[in-house]
DSSP file (Angstrom, degrees, kcal/mol; ACC not computed):
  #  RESIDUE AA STRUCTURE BP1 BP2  ACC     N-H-->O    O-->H-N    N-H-->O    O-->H-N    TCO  KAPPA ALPHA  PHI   PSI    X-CA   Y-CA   Z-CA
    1    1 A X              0   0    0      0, 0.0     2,-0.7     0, 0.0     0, 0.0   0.000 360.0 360.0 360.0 127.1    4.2    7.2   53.6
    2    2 A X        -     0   0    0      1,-0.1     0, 0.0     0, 0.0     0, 0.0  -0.766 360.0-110.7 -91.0 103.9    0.9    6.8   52.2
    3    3 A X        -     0   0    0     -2,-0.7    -1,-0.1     1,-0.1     3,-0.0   0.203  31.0-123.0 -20.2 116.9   -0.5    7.0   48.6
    4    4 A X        -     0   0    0      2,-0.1     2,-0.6     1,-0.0    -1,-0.1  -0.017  30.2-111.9 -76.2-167.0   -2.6    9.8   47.9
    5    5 A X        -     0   0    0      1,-0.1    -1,-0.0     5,-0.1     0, 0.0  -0.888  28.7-177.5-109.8 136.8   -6.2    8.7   46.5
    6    6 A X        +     0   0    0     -2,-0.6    -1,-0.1    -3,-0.0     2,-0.1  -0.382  32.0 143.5-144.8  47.0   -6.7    9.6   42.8
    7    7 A X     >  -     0   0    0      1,-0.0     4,-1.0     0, 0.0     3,-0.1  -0.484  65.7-108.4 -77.0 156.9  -10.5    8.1   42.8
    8    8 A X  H >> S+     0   0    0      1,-0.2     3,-0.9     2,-0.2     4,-0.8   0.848 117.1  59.4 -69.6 -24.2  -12.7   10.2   40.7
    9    9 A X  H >4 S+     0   0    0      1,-0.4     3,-1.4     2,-0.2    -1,-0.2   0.903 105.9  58.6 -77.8 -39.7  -14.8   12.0   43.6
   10   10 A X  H 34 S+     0   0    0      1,-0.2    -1,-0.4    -3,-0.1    -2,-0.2   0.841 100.8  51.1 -81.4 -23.9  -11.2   13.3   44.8
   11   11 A X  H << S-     0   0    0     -4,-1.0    -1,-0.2    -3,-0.9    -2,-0.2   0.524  96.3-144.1 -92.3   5.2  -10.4   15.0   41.8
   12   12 A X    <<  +     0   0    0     -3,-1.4     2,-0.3    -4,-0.8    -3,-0.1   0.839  35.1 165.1  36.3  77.5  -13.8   17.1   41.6
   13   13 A X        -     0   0    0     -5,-0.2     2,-0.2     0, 0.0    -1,-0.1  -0.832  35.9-128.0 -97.7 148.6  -14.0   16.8   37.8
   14   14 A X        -     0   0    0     -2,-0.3     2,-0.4     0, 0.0     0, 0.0  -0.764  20.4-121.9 -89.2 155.8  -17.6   17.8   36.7
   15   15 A X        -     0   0    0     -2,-0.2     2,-0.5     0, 0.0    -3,-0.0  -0.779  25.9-135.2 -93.2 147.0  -19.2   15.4   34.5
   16   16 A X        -     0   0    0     -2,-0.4     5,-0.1     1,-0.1     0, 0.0  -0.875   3.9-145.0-104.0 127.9  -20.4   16.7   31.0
   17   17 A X        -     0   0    0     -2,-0.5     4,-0.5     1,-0.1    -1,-0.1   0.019  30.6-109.3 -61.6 173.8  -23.5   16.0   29.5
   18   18 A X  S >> S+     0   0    0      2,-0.2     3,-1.2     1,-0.2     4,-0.9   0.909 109.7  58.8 -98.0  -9.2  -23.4   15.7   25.8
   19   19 A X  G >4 S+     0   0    0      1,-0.2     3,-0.6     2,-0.2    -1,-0.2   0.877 103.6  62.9 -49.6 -36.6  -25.1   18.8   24.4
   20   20 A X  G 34 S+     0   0    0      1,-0.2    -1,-0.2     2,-0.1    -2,-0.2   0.542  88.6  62.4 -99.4   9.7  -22.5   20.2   26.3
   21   21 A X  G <4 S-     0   0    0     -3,-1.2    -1,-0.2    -4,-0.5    -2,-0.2   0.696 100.8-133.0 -50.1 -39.8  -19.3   18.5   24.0
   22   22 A X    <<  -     0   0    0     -4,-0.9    -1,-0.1    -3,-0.6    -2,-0.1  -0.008  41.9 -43.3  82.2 151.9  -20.6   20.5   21.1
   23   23 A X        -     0   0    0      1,-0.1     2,-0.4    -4,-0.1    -4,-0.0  -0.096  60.7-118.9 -46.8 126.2  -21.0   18.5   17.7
   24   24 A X        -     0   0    0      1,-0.0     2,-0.2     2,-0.0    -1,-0.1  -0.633  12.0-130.9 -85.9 155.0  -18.8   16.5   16.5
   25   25 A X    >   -     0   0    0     -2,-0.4     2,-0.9     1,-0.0     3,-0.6  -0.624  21.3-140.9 -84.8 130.2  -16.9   16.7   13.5
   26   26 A X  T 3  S+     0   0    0     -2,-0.2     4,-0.1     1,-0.2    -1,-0.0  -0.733  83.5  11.4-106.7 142.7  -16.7   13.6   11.2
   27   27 A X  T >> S+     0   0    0     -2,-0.9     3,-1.3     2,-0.1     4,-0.6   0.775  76.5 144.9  88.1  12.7  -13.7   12.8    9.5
   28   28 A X  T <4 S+     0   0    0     -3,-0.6    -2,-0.1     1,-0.3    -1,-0.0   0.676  77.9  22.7 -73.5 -34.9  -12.2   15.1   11.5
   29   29 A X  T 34 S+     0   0    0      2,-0.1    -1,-0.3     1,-0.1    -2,-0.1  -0.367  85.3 111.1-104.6  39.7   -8.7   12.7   11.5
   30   30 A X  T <> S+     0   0    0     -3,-1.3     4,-2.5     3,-0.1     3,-0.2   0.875  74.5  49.0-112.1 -56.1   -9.2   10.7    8.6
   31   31 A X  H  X S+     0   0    0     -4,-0.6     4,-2.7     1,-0.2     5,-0.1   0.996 120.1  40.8 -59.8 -44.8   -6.1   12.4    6.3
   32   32 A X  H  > S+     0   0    0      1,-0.2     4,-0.7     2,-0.2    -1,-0.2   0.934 110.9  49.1 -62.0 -23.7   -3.9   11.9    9.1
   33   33 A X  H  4 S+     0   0    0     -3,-0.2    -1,-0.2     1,-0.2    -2,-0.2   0.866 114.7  53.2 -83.8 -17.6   -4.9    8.6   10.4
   34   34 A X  H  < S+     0   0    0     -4,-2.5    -1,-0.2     1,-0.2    -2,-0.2   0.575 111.9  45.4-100.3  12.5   -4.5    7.7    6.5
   35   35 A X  H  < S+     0   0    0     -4,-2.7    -1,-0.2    -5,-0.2    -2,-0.2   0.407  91.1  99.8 -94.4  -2.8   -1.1    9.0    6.4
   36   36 A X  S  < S-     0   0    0     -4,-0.7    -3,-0.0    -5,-0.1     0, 0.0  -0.382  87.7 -63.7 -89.5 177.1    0.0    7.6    9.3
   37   37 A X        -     0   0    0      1,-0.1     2,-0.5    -2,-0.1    -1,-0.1   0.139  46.7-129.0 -41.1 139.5    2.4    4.1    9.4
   38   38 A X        -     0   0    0     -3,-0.1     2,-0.3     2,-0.0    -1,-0.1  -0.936  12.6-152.8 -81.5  97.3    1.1    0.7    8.1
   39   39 A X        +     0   0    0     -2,-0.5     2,-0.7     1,-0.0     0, 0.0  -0.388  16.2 178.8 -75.7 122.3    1.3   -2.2   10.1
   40   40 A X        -     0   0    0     -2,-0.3     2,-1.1     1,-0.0    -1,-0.0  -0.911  24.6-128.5-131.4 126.5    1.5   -5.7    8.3
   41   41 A X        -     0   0    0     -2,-0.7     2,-0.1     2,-0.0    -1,-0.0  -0.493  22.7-153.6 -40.3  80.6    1.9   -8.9    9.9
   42   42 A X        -     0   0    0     -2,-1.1     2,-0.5     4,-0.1    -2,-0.0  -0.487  16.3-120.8-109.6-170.0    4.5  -11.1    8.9
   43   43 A X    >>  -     0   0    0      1,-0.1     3,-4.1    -2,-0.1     4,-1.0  -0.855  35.5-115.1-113.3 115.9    4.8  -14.8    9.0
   44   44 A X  T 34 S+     0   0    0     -2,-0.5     3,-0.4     1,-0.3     4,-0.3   0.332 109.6  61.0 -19.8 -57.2    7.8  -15.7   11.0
   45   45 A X  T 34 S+     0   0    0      1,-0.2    -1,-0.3     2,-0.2     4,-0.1   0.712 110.2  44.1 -66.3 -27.4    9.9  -17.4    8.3
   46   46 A X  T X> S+     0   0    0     -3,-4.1     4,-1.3     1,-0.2     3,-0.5   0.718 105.6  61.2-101.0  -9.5   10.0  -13.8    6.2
   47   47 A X  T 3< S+     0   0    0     -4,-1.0    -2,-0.2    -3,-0.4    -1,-0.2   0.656 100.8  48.7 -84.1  -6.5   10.7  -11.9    9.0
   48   48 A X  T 34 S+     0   0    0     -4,-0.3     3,-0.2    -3,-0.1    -1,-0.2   0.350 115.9  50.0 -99.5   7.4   14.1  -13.8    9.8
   49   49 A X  T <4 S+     0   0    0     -3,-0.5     2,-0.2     1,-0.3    -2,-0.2   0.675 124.1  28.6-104.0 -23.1   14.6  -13.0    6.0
   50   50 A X     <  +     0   0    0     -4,-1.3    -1,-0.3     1,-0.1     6,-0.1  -0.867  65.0 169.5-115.1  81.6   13.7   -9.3    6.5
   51   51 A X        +     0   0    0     -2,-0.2     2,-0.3    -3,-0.2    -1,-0.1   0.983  67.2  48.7 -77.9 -39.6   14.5   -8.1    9.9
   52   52 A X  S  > S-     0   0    0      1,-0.1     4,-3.3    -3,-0.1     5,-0.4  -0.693  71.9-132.3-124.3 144.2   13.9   -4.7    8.9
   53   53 A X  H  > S+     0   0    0     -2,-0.3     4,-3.3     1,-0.2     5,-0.2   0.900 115.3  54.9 -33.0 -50.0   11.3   -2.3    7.1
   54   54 A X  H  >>S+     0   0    0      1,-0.2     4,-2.9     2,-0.2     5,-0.6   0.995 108.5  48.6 -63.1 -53.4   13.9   -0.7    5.2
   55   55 A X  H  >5S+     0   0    0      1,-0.2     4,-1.6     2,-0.2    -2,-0.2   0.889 119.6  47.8 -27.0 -57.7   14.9   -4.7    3.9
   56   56 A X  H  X5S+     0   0    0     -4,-3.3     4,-1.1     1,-0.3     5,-0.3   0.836 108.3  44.5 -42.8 -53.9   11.1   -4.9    3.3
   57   57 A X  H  X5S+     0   0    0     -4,-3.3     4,-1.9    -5,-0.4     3,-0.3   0.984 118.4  51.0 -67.6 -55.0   10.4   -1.9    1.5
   58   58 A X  H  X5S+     0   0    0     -4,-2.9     4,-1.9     1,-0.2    -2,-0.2   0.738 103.7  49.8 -75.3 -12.2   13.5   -2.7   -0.6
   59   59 A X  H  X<S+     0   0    0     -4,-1.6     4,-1.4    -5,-0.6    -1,-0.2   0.898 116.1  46.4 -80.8 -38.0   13.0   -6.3   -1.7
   60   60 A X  H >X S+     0   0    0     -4,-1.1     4,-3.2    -3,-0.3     3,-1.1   0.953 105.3  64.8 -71.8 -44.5    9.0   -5.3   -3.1
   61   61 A X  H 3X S+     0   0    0     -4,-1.9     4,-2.0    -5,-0.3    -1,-0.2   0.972 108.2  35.8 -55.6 -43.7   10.6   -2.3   -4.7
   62   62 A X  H 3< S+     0   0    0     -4,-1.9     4,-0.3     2,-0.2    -1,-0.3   0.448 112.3  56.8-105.6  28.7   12.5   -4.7   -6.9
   63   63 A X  H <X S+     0   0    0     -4,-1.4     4,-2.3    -3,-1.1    -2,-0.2   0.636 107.9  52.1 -64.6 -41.5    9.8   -6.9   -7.2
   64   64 A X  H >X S+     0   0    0     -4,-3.2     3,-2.2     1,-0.2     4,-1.8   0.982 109.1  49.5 -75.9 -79.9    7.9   -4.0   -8.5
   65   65 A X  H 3< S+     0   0    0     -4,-2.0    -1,-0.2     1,-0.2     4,-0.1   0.432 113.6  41.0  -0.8 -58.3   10.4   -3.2  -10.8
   66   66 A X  H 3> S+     0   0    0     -4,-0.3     4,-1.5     2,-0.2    -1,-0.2   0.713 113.6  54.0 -56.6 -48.3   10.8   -6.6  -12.3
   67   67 A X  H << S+     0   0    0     -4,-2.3     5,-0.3    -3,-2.2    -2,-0.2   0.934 114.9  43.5 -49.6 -43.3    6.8   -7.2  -12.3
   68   68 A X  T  < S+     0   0    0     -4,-1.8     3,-0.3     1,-0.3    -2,-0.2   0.684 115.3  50.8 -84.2  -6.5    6.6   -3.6  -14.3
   69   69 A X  T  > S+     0   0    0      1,-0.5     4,-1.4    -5,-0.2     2,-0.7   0.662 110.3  48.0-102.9 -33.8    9.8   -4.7  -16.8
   70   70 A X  T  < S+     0   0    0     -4,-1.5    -1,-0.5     2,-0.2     0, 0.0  -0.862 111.3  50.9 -90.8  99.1    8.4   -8.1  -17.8
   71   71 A X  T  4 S+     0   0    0     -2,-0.7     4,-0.5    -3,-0.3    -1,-0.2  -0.698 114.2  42.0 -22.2 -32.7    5.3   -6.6  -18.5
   72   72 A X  T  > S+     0   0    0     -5,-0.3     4,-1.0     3,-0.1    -2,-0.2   0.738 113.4  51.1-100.4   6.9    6.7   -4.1  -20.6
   73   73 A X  H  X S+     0   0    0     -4,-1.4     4,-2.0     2,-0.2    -3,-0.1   0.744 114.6  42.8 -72.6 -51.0    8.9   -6.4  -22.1
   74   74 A X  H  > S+     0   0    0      2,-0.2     4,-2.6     1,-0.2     5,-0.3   0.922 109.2  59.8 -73.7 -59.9    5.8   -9.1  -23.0
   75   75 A X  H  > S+     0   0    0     -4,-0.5     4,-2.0     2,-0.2    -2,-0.2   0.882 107.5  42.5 -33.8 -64.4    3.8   -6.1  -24.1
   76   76 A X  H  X S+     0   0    0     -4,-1.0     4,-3.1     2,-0.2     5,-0.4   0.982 110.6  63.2 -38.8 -75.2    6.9   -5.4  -26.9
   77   77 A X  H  X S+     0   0    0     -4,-2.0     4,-2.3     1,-0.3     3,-0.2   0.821 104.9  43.7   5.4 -80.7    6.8   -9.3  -27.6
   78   78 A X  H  X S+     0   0    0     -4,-2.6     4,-1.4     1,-0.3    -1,-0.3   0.739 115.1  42.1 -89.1 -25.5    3.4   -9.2  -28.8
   79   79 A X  H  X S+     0   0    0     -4,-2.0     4,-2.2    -5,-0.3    -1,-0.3   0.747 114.6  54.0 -92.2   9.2    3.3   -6.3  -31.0
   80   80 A X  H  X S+     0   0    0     -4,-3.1     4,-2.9    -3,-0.2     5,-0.3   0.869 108.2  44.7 -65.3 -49.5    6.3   -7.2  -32.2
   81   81 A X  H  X S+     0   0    0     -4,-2.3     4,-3.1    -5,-0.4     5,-0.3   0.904 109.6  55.6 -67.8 -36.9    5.3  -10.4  -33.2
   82   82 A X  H  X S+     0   0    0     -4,-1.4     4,-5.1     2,-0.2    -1,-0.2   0.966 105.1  62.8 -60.7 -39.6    1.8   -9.0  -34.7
   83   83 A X  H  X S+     0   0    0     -4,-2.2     4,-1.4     1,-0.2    -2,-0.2   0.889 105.7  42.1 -19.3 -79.4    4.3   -6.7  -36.8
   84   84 A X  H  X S+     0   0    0     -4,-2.9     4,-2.2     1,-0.3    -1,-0.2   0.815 110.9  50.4 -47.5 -43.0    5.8   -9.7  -38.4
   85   85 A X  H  X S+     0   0    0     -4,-3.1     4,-2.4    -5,-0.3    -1,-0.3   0.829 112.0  51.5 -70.7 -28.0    2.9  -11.6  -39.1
   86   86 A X  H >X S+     0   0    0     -4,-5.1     3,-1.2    -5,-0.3     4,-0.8   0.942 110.1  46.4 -60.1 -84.9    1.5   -8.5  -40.7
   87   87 A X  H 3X S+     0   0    0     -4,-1.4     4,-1.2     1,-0.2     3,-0.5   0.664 112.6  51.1 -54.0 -18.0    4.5   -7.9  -42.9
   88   88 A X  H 3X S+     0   0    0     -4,-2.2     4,-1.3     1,-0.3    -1,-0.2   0.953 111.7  46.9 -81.1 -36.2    4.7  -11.6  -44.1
   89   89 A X  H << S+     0   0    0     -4,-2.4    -1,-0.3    -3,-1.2    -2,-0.2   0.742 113.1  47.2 -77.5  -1.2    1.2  -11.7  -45.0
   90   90 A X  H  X S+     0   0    0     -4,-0.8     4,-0.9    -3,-0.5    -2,-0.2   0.550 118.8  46.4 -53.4 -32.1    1.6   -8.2  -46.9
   91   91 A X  H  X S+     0   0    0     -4,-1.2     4,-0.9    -5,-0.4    -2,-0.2   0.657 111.5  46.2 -91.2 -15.6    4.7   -9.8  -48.4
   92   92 A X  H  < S+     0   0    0     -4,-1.3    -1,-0.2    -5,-0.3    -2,-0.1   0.578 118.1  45.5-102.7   6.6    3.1  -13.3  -49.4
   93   93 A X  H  4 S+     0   0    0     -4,-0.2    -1,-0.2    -5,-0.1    -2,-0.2   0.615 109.6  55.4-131.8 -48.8    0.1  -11.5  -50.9
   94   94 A X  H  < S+     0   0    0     -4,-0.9    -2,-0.2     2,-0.1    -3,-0.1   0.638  87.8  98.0 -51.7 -42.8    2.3   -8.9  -52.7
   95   95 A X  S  < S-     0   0    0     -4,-0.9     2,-0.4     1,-0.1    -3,-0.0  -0.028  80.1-114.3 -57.8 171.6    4.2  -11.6  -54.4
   96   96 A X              0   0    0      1,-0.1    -1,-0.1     0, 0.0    -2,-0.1  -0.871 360.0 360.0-100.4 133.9    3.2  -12.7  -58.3
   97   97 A X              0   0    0     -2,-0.4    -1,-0.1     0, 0.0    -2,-0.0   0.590 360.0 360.0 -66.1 360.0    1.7  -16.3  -58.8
């Protein structure tokens, strides 16, 4: 049994100029294509540490977490610390010689 021939001539497509495409739109896929899936490369030694997206997504999630609690943590720190130094000089100022 012989293969039928699927060359273009046998499938009598006309060819289309381009006036006749009509204008194209630009941006025409841009929300979707920036909603769709991110691919990131990883480096062999964290990918036997992460097999899977969900692992991935969850280990950065409490990274983020951590980042965003020692920051607010340090943040407390230092005006805490301006506090004090305020009231002791309010208090060493206050005192009578």
């Amino acid at each position: 049994m012989r293969k039928t021939s699927t060359k273009m001539a046998d499938l009598d497509i006309p060819e289309l100029k381009r006036d006749q495409l009509g204008k194209g739109v630009r941006g025409k896929y841009l929300k979707h294509f920036t909603q769709g899936s991110n691919v990131v490369v990883l480096q062999p030694e964290i990918l036997k540490a992460f097999p899977t997206s969900e692992a991935v997504n969850k280990a950065l999630a409490s990274m983020l977490a951590f980042a965003h609690e020692t920051q607010v943590l340090s943040v407390r720190a230092k005006t805490t610390t301006r506090k004090r130094l305020a009231a002791k000089t309010a208090m060493a100022s206050a005192r009578p010689l």
